[in-house]
C-alpha positions as CSV (number, residue, x, y, z in Angstrom):
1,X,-274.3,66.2,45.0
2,X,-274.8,64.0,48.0
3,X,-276.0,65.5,51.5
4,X,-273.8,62.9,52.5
5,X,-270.8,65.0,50.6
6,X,-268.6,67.5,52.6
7,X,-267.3,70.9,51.7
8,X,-264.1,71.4,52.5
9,X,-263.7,74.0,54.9
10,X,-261.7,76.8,57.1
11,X,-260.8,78.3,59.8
12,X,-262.9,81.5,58.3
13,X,-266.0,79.4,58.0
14,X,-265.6,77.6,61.5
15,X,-265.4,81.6,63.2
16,X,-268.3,82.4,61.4
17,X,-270.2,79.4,62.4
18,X,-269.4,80.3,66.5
19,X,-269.8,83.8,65.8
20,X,-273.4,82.6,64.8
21,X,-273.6,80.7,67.7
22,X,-272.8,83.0,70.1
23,X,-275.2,85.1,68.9
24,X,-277.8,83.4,68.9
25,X,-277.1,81.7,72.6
26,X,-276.5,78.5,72.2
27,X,-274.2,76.1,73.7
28,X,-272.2,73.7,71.0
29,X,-274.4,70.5,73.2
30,X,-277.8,72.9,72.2
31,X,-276.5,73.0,68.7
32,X,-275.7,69.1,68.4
33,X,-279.1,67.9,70.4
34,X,-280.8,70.5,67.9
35,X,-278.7,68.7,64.8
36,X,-279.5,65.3,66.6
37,X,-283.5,66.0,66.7
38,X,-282.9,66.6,63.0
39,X,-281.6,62.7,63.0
40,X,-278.0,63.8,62.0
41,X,-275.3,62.0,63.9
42,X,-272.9,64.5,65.1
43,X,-271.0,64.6,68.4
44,X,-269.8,67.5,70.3
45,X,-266.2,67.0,69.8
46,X,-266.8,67.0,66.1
47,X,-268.5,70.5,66.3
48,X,-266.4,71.8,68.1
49,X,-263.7,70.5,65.0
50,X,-266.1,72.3,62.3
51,X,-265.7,75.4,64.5
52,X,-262.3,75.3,64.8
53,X,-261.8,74.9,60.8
54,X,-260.5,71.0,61.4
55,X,-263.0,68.6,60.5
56,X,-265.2,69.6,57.2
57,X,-269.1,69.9,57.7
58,X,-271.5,67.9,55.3
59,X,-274.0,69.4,53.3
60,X,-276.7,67.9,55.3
61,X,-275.1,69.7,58.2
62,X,-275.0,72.8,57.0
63,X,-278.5,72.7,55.9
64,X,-279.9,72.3,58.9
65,X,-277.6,74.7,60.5
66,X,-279.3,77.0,58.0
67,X,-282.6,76.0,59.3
68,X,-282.1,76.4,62.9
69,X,-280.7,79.8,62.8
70,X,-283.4,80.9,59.6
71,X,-280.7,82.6,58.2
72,X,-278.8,82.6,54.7
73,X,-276.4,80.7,52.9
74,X,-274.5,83.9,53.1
75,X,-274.1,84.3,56.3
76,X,-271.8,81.3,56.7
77,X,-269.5,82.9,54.5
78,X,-269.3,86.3,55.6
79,X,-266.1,88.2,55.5
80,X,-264.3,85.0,54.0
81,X,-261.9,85.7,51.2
82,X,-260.7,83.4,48.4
């Protein structure tokens, strides 16, 4: 799998991903400079699409999401159903 790839997403994943956010107290322009500094070319507006369930995240994405909260894989998919 490339960590070029995307996963196909929803709205579940992108309220989990703000929920995470929030709690951690960051801003979606923290989260992208932090992705940025990572040398992963994201915008805000296309954030703010993953978090709304819109626009699906790529693998490389979600791993350093991972890394900047130090959480697990789990996490992302709390509570979502399938």
């Amino acid at each position: 799998m490339s960590k070029n790839q995307k996963i196909k997403i929803d709205s579940s994943f992108g309220k989990n991903l703000r929920v995470l956010r929030k709690s951690h107290g960051y801003t979606q322009e923290e989260i992208v400079a932090k992705l940025q500094l990572k040398n992963l070319d994201i915008s805000r507006s296309a954030y703010a699409q993953i978090e709304c369930g819109t626009y699906n995240i790529r693998i490389s994405e979600l791993v350093a999401l991972k890394e900047i909260y130090d959480i697990s894989y789990d996490e992302f998919f709390s509570g979502i159903q399938y």
